[in-house]
C-alpha positions in Angstrom: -69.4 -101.7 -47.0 -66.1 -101.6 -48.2 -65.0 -100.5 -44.5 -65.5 -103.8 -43.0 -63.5 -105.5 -45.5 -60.9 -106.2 -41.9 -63.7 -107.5 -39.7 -65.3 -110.5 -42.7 -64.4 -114.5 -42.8 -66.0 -117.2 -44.0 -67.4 -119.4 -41.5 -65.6 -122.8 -40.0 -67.1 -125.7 -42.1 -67.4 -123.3 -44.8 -68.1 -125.9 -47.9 -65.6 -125.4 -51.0 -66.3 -127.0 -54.1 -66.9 -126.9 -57.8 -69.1 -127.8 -60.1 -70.2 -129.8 -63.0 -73.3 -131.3 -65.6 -73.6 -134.4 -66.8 -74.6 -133.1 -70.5 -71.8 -131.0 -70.3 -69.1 -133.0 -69.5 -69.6 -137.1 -69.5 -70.0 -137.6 -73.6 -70.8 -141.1 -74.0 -73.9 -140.2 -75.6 -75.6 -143.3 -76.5 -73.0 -145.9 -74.2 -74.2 -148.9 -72.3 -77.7 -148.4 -72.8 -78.4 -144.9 -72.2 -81.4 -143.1 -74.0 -81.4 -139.7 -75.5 -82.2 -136.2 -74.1 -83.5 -132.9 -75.9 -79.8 -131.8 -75.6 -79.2 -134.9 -78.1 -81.6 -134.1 -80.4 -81.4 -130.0 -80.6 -77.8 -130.2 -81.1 -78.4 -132.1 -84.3 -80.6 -129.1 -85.2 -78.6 -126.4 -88.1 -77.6 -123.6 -87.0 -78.6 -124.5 -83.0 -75.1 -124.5 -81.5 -71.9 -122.6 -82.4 -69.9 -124.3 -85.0 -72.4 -127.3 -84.9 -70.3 -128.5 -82.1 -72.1 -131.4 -79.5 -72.2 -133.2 -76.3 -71.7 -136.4 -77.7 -67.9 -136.9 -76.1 -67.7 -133.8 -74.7 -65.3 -134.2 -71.8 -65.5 -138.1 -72.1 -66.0 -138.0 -68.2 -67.8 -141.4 -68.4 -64.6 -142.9 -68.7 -62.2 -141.0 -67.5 -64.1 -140.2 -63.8 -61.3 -141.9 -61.8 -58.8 -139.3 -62.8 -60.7 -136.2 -63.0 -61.4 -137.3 -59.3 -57.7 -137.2 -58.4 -57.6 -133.5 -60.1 -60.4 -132.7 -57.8 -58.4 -134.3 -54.4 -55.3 -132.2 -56.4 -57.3 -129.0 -56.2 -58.3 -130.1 -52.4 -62.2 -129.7 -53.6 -64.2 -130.7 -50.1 -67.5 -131.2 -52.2 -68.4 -131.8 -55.9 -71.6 -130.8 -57.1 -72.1 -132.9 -60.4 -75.6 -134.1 -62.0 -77.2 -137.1 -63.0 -78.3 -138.1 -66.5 -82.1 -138.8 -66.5 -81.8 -141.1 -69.6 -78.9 -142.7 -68.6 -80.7 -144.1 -65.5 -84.1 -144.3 -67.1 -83.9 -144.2 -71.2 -87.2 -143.9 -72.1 -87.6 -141.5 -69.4 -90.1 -144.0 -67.5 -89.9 -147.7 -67.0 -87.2 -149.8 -66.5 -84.4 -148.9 -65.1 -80.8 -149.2 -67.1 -78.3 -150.3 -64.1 -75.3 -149.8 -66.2 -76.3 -145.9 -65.6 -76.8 -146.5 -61.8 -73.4 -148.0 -61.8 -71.6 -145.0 -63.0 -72.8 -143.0 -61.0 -72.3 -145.0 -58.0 -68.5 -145.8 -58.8 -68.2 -141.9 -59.2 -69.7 -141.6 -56.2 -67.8 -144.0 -54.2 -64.6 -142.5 -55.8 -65.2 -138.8 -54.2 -65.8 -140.6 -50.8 -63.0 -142.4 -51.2 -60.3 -138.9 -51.5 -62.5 -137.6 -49.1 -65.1 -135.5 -51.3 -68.7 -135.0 -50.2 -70.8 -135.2 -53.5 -74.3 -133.1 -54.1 -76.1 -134.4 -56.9 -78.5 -132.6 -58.6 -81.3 -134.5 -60.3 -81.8 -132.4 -63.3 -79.7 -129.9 -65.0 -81.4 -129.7 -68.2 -80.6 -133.5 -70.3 -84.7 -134.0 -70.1 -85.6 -137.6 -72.0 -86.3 -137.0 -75.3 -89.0 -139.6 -75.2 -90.7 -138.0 -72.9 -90.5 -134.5 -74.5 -92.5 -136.4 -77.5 -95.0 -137.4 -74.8 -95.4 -133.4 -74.1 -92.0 -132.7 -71.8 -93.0 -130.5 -69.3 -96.4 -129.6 -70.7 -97.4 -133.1 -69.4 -99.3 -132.6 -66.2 -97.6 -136.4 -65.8 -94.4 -134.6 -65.6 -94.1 -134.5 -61.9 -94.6 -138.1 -61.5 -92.0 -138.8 -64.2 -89.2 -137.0 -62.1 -90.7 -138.3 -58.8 -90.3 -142.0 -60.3 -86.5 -141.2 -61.7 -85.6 -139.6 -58.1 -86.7 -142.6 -56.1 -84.5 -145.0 -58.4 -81.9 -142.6 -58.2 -82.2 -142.2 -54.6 -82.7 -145.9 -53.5 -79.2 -146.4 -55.0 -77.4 -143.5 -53.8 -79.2 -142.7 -50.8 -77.5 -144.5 -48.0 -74.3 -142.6 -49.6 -75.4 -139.6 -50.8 -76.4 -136.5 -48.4 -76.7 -133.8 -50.5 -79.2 -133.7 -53.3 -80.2 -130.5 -55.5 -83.7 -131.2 -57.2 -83.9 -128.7 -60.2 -80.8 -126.3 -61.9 -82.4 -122.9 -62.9 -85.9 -123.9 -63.9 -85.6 -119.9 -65.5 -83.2 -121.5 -68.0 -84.4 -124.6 -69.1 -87.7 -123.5 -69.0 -87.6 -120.0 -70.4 -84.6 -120.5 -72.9 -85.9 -123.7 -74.0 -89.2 -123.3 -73.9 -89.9 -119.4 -74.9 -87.4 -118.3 -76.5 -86.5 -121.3 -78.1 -82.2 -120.5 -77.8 -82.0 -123.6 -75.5 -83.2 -127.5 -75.8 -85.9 -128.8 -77.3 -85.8 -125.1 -79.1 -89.6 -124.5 -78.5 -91.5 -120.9 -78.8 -94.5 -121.3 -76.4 -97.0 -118.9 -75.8 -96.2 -117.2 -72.5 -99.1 -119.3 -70.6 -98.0 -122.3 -71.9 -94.2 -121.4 -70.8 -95.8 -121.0 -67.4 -97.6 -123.7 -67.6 -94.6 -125.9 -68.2 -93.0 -124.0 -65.2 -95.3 -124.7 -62.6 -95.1 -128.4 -63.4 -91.6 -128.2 -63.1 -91.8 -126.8 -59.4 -94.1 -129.7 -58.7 -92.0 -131.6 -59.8 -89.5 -130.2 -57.4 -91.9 -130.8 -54.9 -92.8 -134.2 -55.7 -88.9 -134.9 -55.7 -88.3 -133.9 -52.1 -91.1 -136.1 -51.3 -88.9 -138.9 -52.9 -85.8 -138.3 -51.5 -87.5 -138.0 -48.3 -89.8 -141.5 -48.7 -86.3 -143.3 -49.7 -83.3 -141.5 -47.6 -82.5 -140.5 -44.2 -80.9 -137.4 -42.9 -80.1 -135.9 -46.3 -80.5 -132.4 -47.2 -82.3 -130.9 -49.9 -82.4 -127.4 -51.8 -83.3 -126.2 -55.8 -80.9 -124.0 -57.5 -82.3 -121.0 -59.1 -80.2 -118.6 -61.0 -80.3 -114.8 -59.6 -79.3 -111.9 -61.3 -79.2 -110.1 -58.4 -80.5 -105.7 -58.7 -77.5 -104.3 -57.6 -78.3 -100.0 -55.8 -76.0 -97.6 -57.8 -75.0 -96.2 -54.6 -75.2 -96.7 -50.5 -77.9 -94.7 -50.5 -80.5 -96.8 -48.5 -83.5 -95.5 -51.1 -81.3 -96.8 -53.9 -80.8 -100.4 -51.8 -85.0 -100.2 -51.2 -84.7 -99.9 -54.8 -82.7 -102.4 -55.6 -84.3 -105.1 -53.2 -87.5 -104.3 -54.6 -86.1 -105.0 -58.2 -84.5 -108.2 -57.6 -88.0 -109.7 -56.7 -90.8 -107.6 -58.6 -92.3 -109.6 -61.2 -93.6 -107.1 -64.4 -91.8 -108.7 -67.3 -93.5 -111.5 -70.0 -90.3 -113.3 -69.7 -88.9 -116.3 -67.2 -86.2 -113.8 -65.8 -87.8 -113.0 -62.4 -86.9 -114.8 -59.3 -89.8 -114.6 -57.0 -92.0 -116.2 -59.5 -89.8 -119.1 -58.7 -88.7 -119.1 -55.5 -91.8 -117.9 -53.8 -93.6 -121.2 -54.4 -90.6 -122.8 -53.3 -90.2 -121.4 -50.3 -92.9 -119.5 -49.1 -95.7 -121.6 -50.8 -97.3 -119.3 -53.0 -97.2 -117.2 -56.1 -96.1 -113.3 -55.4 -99.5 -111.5 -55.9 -98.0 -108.8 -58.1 -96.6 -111.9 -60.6 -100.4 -113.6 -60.7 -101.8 -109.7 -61.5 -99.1 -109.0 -64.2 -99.5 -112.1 -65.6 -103.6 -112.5 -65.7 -105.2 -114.7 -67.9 -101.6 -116.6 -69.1 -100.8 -117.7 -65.1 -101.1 -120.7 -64.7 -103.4 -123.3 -63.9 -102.9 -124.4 -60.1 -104.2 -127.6 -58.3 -105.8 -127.7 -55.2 -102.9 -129.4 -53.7 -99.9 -128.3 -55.7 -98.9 -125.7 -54.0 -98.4 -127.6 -50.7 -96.4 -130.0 -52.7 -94.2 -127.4 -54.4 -93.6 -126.0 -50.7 -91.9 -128.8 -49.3 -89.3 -128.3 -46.9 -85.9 -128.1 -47.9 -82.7 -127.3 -45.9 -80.9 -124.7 -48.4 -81.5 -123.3 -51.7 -78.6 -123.3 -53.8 -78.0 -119.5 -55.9 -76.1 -119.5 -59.2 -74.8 -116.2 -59.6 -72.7 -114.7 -62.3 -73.5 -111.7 -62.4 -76.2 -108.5 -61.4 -78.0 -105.4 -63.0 -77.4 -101.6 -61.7 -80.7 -99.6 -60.7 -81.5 -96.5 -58.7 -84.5 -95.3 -57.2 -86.1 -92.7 -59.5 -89.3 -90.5 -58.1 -90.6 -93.4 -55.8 -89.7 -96.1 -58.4 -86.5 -97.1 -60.0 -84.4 -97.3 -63.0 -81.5 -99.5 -64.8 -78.3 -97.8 -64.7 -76.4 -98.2 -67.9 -73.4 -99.5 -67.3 -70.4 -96.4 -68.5 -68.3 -97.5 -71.9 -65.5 -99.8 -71.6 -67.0 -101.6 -68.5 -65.0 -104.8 -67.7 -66.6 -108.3 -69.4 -66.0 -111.7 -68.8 -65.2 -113.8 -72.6 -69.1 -114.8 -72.0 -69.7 -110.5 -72.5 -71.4 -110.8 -68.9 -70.5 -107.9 -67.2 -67.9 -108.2 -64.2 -70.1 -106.9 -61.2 -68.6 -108.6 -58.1 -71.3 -107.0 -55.6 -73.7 -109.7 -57.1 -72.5 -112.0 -55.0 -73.1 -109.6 -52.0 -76.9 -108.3 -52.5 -77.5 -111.7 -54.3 -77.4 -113.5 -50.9 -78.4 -111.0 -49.0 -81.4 -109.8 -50.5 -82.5 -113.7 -50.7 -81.7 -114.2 -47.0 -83.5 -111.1 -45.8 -86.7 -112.4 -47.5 -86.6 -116.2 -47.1 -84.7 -117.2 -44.1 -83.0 -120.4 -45.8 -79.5 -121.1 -45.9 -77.8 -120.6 -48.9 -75.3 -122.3 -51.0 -73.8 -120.3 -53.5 -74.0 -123.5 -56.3 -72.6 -121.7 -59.0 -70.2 -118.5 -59.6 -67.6 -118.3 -62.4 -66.3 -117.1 -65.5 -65.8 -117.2 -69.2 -62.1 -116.6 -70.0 -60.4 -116.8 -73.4 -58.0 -119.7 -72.0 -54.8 -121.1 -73.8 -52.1 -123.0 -72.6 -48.8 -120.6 -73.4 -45.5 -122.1 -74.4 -44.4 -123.2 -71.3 -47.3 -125.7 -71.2 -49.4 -123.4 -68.6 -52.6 -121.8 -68.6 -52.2 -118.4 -67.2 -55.9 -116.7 -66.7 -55.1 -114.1 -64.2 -58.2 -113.0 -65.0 -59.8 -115.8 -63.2 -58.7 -115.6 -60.4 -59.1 -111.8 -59.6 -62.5 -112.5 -60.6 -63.3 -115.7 -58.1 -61.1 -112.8 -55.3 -63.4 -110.0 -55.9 -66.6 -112.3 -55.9 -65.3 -114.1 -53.0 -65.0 -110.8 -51.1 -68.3 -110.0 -51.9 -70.1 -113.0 -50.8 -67.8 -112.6 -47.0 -69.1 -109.1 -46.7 -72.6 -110.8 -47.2 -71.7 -113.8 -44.9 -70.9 -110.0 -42.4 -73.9 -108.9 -43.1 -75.8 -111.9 -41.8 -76.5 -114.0 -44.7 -76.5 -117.6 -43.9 -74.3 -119.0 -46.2 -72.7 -122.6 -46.2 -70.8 -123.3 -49.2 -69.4 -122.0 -52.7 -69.1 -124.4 -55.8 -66.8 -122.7 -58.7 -68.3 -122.8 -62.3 -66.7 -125.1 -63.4 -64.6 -128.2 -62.2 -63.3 -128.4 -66.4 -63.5 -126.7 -69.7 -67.1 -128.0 -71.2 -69.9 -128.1 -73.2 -71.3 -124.5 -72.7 -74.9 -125.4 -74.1 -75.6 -123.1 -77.4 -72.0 -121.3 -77.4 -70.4 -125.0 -77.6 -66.8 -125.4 -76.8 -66.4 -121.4 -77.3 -66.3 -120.4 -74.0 -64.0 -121.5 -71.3 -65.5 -121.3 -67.4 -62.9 -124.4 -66.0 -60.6 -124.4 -63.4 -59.1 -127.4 -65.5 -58.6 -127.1 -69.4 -59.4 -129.8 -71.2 -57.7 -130.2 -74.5 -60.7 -131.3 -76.4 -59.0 -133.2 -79.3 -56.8 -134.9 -76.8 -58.7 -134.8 -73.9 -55.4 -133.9 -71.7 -56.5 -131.8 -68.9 -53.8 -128.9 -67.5 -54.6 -127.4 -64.3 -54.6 -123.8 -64.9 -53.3 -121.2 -62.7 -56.6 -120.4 -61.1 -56.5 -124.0 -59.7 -53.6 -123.6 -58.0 -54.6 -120.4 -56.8 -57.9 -121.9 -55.4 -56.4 -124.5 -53.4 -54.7 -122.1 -51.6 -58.6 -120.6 -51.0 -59.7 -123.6 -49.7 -56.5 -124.5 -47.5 -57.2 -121.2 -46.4 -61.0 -121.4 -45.6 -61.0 -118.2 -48.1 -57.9 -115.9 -46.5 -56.3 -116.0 -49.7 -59.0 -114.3 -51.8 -59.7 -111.9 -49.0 
């Protein structure tokens, strides 16, 4: 692989971007009207979040949009992939509509256009209405219709501005994390069939989202965001890439940390057999319709990648490869393993036939602006180059890939680690709220100027 390194590019129109969440960045917790989310509630909980440390003015994006817009024209972003607050729009979750939350989002919106930056919105990462979640969250077979009802008024607003919309942001996170293990909001411990439960009416409620955005918008395109932690072979061996294909997608752990259990419904409109077998009496329970509504066409499907796991193929099966002492790790601990980004797509492409948008890729560094008032994280940047190189050997390959969005636009919120770990392009001094463009954001308008030469 490495011997084609002269021969890959990244395509003309190649999308560059970066990426951001509302919880995560907009503070402005309970401002003109908007209601509360789980992420609102479990950060209040002792003990929940590093340092007791909250979302309530995080970034204080809500009013300061205009100019974090202009660091994004700085940078030379050509798309900003940013998500909308459920209970800012809707505060109760249902109901009526709060158009104070509408208007942010629209003079956001109408900003990026303005300097010339496409925005995808995504519809939900993770602030679910806390109203709701006392109704029964995503237990409620209602739960699909909820979302449904917030895309359309999200959609009827947007829509004749707005082409790009992601439904759902790693349905393996917020359902799993949240819902199982209980590291994440609302901080439940479900029994495995009532995790899966929950999960399959959040891919309905994908699908009943599409069929929104669809009902109220023209000409828009649509994809879901799952994360993938792509099997990466421990050599070019072609049994050890069999082996690591068949990995990525077999389903034969009591966890949410698979990826066909998720995307299959998606996008080939059913559950992988091996996943219903493994599973048994805890899969769940399926409508007669649902998973024709779950399948609803979409244009891409957006991969958030950080990072893979090493196997081999072992006497007609395979084995995790332990990684050797003193292997490179991002400030997160996540292990630096670039070709993630190069089976990641791949193995996804070879098995759906769906154009990909690599919707998040980034890295924890230990960031600090030096004494001459800049943030040096070299680190950063030979990171993004060696991921980067990865995903253009994938793009060789014959992966269909359209865009890449950096994790993240700014320093934020990084869910249960706080403030602790740093994954901007942009610092943000959070006492302050100054923002210094670090040395990575230099480096990565230079990428995009470049359509990507730079980092190869």
């Amino acid at each position: 692989m490495q011997n084609d390194q002269a021969k890959v590019a990244f395509p003309k129109g190649f999308v560059w971007g970066a990426a951001a969440a509302a919880y995560q960045i907009e503070g402005a917790a309970d401002t003109d009207g908007k209601g509360a989310s789980v992420w609102d509630m479990f950060t209040k909980k002792p003990g929940a979040i590093f340092e007791g440390h909250n979302g309530d003015v995080a970034c204080d994006h809500y009013t300061r949009y205009s100019s974090d817009v202009e660091l994004m024209r700085e940078l030379g972003l050509m798309a900003y992939r940013f998500s909308v607050s459920w209970p800012r729009v809707l505060p109760s979750g249902t109901g009526s509509i709060n158009s104070a939350g509408l208007d942010f989002y629209e003079r956001l919106v109408d900003r990026l256009l303005a300097r010339g930056i496409t925005p995808f919105v995504t519809l939900f990462h993770w602030d679910f209405p806390l109203e709701l979640y006392y109704r029964g969250g995503w237990l409620n077979p209602d739960s699909a219709g909820w979302f449904a009802d917030y895309t359309a008024a999200v959609v009827r607003r947007l829509g004749d501005r707005v082409r790009h919309y992601i439904t759902l942001n790693e349905p393996q996170v917020f359902i799993g994390m949240g819902h199982y293990e209980g590291k994440h909001a609302p901080g439940d411990k479900l029994a495995l069939g009532d995790m899966l439960q929950a999960g399959h009416h959040a891919l309905l409620a994908h699908g009943r989202s599409v069929q929104a955005i669809r009902a109220h918008a023209s000409g828009c395109q649509i994809g879901f965001a799952p994360v993938i932690m792509p099997r990466l072979p421990a050599s070019d061996r072609d049994a050890d890439i069999d082996a690591a294909r068949r990995a990525t997608f077999d389903v034969n752990t009591r966890s949410s940390w698979t990826h066909s259990w998720w995307m299959d419904p998606v996008l080939l409109g059913s559950y992988p057999e091996q996943g219903l077998a493994f599973y048994a009496g805890a899969a769940p329970r399926v409508g007669a319709d649902d998973l024709r509504v779950i399948s609803e066409l979409v244009d891409f499907v957006g991969l958030n990648i950080y990072q893979g796991v090493v196997v081999e193929q072992a006497h007609g099966e395979y084995r995790e490869v332990p990684l050797p002492d003193g292997y490179p790790r991002s400030g997160f601990d996540w292990p630096i393993t670039p070709e993630a980004l190069y089976f990641g797509p791949r193995f996804c492409y070879e098995r759906y036939r769906v154009p990909i948008f690599i919707t998040e890729n980034g890295v924890s560094v230990r960031d600090w602006v030096a004494v001459d008032g800049k943030v040096h994280d070299a680190a950063r940047i030979d990171f993004t180059s060696r991921y980067l190189q990865a995903l253009a050997r994938a793009i060789a390959h014959g992966a269909d890939v359209r865009g890449y969005f950096h994790w993240s636009l700014l320093d934020n919120f990084e869910w249960a680690e706080g403030y602790k770990e740093r994954f901007g392009l942009v610092y943000v001094d959070y006492q302050t709220q100054a923002r210094v463009l670090k040395d990575s954001a230099h480096w990565y308008r230079r990428v995009i100027e470049s359509n990507g030469a730079v980092a190869l």
